[in-house]
C-alpha positions in Angstrom: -42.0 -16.7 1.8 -43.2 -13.3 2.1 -42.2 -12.9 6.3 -38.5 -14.4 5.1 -38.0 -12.0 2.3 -38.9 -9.2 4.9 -37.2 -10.3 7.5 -34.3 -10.6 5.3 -35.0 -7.0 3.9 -34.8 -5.2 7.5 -32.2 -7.4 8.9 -29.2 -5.0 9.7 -26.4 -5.1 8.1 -23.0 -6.9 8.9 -20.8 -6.0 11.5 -17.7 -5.1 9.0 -20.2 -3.4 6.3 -21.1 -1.1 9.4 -17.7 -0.5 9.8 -16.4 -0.2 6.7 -19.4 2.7 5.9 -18.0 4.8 8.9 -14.2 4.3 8.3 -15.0 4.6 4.4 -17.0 7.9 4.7 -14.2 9.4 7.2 -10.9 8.5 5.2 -12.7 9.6 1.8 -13.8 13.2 2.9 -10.0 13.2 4.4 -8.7 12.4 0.7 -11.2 14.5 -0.8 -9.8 17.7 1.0 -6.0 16.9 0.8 -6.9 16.0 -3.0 -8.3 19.3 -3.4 -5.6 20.5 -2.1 -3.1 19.1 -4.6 -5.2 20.4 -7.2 -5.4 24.4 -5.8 -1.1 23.8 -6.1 -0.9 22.3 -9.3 -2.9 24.7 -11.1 -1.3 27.8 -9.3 2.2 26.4 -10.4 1.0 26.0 -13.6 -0.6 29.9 -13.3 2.7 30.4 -12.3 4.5 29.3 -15.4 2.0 30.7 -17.6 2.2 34.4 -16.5 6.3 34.0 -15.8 6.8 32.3 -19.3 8.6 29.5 -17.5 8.5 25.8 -18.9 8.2 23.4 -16.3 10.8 20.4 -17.0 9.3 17.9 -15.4 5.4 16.6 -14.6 4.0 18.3 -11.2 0.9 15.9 -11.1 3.8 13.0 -10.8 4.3 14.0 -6.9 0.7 12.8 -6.1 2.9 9.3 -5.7 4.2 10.9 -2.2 1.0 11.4 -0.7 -0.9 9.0 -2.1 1.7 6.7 -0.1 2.3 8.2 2.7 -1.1 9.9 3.5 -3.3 6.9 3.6 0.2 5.3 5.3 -0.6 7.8 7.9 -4.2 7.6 8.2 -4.4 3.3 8.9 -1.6 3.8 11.8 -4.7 6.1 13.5 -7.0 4.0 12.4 -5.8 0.9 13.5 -4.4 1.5 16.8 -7.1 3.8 17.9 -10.2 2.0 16.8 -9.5 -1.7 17.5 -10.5 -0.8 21.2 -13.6 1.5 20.6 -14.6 -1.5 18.0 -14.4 -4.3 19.9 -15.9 -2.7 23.1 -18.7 -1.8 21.0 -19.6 -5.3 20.7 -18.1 -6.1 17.5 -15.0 -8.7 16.3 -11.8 -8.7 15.3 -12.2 -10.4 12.1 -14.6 -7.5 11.4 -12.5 -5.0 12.1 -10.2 -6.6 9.8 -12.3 -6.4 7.2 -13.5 -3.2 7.0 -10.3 -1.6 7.9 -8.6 -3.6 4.5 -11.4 -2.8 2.6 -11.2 1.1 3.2 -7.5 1.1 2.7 -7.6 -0.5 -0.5 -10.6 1.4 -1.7 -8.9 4.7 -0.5 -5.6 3.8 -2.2 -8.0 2.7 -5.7 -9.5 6.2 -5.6 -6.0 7.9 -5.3 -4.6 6.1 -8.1 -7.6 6.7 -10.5 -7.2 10.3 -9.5 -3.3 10.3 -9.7 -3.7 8.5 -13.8 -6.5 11.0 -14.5 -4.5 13.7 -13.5 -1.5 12.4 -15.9 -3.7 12.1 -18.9 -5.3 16.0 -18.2 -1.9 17.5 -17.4 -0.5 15.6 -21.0 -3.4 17.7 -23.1 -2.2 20.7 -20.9 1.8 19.7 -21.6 1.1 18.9 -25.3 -0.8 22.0 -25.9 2.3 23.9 -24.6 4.9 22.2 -26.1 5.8 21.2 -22.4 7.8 17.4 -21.7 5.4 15.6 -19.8 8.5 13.3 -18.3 9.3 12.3 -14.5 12.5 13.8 -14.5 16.0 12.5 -12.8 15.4 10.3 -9.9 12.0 9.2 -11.4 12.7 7.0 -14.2 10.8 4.3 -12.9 7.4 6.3 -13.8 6.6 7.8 -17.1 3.6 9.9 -16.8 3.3 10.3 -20.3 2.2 6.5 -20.2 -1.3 6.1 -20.5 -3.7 5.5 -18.0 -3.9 1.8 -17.2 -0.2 2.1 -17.5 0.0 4.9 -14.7 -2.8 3.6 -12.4 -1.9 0.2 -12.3 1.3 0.7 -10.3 0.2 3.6 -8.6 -2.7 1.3 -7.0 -0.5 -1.2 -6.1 2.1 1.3 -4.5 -1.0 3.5 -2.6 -1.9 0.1 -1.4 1.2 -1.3 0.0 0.9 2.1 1.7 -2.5 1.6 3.3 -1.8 -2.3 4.4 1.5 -1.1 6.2 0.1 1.5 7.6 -2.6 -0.5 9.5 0.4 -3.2 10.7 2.6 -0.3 11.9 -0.5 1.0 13.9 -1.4 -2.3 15.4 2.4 -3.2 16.0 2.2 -0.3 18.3 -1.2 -1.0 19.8 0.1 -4.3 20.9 3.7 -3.9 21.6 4.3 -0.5 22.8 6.6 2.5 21.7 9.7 0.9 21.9 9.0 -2.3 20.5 6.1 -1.1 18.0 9.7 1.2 16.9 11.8 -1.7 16.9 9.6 -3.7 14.7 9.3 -0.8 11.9 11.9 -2.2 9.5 9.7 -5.0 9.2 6.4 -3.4 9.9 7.3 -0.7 6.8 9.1 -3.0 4.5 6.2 -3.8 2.3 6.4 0.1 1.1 10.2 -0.5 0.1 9.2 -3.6 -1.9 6.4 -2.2 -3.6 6.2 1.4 -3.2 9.2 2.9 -2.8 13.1 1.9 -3.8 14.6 4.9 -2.2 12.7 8.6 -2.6 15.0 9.3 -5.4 14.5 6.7 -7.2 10.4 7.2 -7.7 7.7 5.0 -6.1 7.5 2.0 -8.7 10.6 -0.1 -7.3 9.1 -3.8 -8.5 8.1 -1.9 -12.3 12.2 -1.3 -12.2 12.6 -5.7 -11.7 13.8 -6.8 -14.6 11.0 -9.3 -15.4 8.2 -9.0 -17.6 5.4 -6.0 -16.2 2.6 -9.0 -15.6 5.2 -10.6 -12.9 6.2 -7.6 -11.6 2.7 -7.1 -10.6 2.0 -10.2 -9.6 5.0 -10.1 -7.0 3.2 -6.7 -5.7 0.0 -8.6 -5.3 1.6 -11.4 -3.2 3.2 -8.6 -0.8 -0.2 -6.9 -0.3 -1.8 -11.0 0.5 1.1 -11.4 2.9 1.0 -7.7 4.4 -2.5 -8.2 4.8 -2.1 -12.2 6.1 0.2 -10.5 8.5 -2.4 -7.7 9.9 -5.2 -10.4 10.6 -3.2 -12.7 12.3 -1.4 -9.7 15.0 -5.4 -8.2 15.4 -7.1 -11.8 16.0 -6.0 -12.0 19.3 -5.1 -9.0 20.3 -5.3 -8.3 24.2 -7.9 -4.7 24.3 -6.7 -2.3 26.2 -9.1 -0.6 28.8 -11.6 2.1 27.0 -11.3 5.3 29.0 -14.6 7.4 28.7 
């Protein structure tokens, strides 16, 4: 009993929890700085307005919904199509890398929303105090970020999401098929973030909220996109042919 439990105790860990640590720690400190960022803009607009006597007509925290798309959109294309080949040269699976690389994207696009609905409530107090409209504006109907939390988070989770899950299929249709075909196939390859995410720029980010069905269905229908986006990624990386590692 006692040479199982510490054999069990040292044993390493999995594959795709190895992974998933590296990739999880990289993407995070990425978000953390660009996050940062956003924050070092938002207050000097809002510095801005106070020393100019200018009301802002619209939310500015709103316009985390751009990058909390389109970053973590950005950072699974590199991800996927760089480290497939480092990941399964280093003696590791596919499935694995399947694994950790969803896990980190939909953890990623989890901490972005939380921030993004945290934001919303502590820029309300900050509105409300001034006797500012906390309201999206034209063009961003679809989102009111005067909402609540759950209310705010909920779609921007599914939306960040959708953006991470594309992102990785964009990378790997590239990985596998080229420039020109990996360009070819974007319409489909980027079409979960026009379902979910994004109905047009000016329309706001929360296209399936705008369905007119109940909000429980709506979300539901953006849950089913990320299975399938997802469904789609692990079946284009379980075979995928590994390209020679240059050292």
């Amino acid at each position: 009993m006692t040479t199982t439990t510490r054999s069990r105790a040292g044993a390493p860990p999995a594959p795709w929890v190895r992974t998933t640590r590296w990739l999880m720690r990289v993407q995070l400190t990425a978000t953390a700085w660009t996050i940062a960022l956003i924050v070092l803009v938002a207050l000097a607009a809002y510095a801005v307005a106070q020393t100019r006597g200018i009301e802002p007509r619209v939310s500015i925290i709103q316009f985390i919904r751009y990058p909390g798309v389109w970053f973590g959109f950005s950072f699974a294309i590199v991800t996927a199509h760089t480290h497939i080949g480092l990941h399964v040269a280093s003696g590791l699976t596919r499935r694995s890398f399947v694994v950790a690389t969803v896990v980190v994207g939909l953890v990623a696009a989890l901490v972005w929303a939380v921030v993004g609905a945290l934001g919303l409530e502590l820029e309300g107090v900050v509105y409300a105090a001034q006797g500012w409209p906390q309201v999206a504006g034209e063009g961003g109907a679809e989102l009111d970020p005067a909402a609540g939390f759950a209310a705010t988070a909920a779609p921007f989770a599914l939306s960040f999401a959708t953006g991470q899950l594309s992102g990785l299929v964009v990378g790997m249709a590239y990985y596998r098929l080229g420039g020109w075909w990996g360009t070819l196939a974007l319409p489909l390859t980027v079409a979960p973030i026009f379902v979910v995410g994004i109905g047009g720029l000016e329309d706001g980010q929360m296209s399936l909220v705008d369905l007119d069905v109940a909000t429980p269905v709506a979300a539901t229908l953006g849950v089913l996109v990320l299975a399938v986006t997802a469904g789609a990624y692990f079946l284009m990386v379980r075979n995928v042919p590994i390209r020679k590692v240059q050292g």
